[in-house]
C-alpha positions in Angstrom: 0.0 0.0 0.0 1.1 3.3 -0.8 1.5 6.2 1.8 -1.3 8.4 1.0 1.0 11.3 0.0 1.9 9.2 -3.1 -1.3 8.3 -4.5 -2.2 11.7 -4.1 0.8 12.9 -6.4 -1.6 10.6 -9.2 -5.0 12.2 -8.3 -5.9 15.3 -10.4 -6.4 18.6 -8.3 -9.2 18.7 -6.0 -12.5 19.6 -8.7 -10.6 18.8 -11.7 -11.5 15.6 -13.6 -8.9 13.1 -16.0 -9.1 13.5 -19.2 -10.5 10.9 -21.2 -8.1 8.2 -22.8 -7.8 7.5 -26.4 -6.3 3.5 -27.6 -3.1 4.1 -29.9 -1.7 1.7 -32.0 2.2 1.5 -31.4 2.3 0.7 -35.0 -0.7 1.8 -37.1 -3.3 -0.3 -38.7 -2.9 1.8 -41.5 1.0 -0.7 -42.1 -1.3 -4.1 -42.8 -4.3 -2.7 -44.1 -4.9 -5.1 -47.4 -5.9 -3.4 -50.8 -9.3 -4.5 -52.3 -7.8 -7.5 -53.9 -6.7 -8.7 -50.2 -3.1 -8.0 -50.3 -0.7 -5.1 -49.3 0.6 -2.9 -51.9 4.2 -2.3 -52.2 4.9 0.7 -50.3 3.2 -0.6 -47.2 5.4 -4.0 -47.8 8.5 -1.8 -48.2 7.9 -0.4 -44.4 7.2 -3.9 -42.8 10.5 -4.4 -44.3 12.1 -1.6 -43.1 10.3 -2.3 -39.2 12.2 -5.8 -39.7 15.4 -3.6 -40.3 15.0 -2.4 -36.9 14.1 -5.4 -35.4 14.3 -8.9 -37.5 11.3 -11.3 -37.7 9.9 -8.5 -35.6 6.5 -7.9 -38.8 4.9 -10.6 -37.3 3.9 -9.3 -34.0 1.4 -7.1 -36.6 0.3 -9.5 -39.0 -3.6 -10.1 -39.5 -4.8 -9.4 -36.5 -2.2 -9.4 -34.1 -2.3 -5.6 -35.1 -5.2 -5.5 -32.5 -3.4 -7.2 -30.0 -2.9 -5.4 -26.5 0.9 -5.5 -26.6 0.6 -2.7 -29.8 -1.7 -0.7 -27.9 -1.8 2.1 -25.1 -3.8 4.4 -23.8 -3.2 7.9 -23.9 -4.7 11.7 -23.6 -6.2 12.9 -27.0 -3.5 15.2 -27.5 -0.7 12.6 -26.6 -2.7 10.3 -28.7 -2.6 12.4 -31.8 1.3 13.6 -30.7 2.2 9.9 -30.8 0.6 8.9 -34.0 1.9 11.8 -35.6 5.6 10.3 -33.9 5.9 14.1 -32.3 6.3 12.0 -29.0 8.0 8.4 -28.1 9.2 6.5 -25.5 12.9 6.1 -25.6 14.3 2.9 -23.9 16.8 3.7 -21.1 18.4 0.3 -20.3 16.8 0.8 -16.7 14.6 -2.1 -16.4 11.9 -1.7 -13.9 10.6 -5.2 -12.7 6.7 -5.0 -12.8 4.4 -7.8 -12.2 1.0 -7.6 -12.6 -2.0 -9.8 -14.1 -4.6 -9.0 -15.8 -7.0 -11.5 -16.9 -10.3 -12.2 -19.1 -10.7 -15.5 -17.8 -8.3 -17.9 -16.1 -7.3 -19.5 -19.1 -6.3 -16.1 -21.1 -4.5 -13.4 -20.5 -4.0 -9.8 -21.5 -0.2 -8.9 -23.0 1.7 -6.1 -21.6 2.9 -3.8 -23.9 5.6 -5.1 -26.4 9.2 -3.8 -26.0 9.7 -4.4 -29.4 7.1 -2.3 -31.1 8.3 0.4 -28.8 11.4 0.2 -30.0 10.6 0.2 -33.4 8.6 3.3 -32.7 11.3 5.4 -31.2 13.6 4.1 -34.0 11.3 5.7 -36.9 9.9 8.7 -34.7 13.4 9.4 -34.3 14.7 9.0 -37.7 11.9 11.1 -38.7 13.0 13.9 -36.5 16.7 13.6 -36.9 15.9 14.2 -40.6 13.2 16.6 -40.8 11.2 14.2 -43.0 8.6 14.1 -40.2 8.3 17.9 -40.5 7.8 17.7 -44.2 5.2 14.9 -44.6 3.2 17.2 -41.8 3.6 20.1 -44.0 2.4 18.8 -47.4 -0.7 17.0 -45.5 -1.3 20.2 -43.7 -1.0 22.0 -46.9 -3.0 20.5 -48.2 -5.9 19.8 -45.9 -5.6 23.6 -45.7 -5.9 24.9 -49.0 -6.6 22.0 -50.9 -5.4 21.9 -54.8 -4.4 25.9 -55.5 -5.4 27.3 -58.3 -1.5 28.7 -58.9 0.0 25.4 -59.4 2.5 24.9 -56.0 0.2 22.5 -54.9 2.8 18.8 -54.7 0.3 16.7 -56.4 2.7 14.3 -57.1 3.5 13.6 -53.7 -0.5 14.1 -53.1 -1.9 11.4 -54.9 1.2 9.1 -54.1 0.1 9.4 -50.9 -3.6 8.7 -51.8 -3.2 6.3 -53.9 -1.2 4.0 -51.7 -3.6 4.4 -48.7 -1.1 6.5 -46.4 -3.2 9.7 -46.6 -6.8 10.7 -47.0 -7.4 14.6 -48.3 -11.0 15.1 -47.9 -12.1 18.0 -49.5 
């Protein structure tokens, strides 16, 4: 049992409430989602390959529907939820290993995963490439661009980079 100072540290201030939690895939659905003749197109192959880069053997912790599994999941705030997805925010590892251990169960005979080091890892690894190179900053830009203004009548629009991005799944422009 904690002393009661320390679970107070966790409470929100007296006549605030928490903030309602938001379920973040540690690696996006959008990576196995199958085209409409059941299979992944080539870019979306080309990044399981790269995640097995980072980790080897490590794309079939997201296969089918191990995507759904709890060990890719967390819960978050909205706005760490959308910083996370966005790979704005990660969790570095720090070699300190914390021993933990809990149980949570659905029934006796199955349990619920913890979250997986591995996808973490692979997280930080991109999110950090990302913003190491600035790439992260750019794909925000075009997709802000364009969700902004749409196709502009001057011609600076990137469509190429647009409709690669739509037609491959990765981005959805609604206008």
């Amino acid at each position: 049992m904690y002393p009661s100072s320390r679970v107070s540290e966790h409470l929100p201030p007296v006549g605030q409430r928490f903030k309602p939690l938001e379920v973040v895939h540690i690696l996006p659905h959008l990576l196995t989602k199958l085209d409409s003749c059941g299979e992944l197109n080539a870019l979306k192959e080309v990044a399981l390959a790269i995640f097995n880069m980072f980790d080897y053997g490590a794309a079939y912790l997201i296969e089918g529907v191990e995507i759904d599994c709890p060990g890719n999941a967390l819960m978050l705030t909205l706005k760490l939820y959308l910083d996370f997805g966005d790979s704005d925010i990660f969790f570095k590892p720090d070699g300190i290993v914390l021993y933990w251990y809990y149980t949570l169960s659905l029934t006796e005979e199955r349990h619920i995963d913890p979250l997986s080091p591995r996808l973490l890892a692979i997280h930080y690894a991109v999110a950090y490439i990302l913003h190491l190179s600035g790439a992260g900053d750019y794909i925000d830009y075009i997709l802000r661009d364009a969700d902004k203004y749409g196709i502009r009548h001057d011609g600076s629009t990137d469509l190429d980079r647009l409709v690669g991005l739509h037609l491959n799944n990765w981005a959805v422009v609604s206008r």
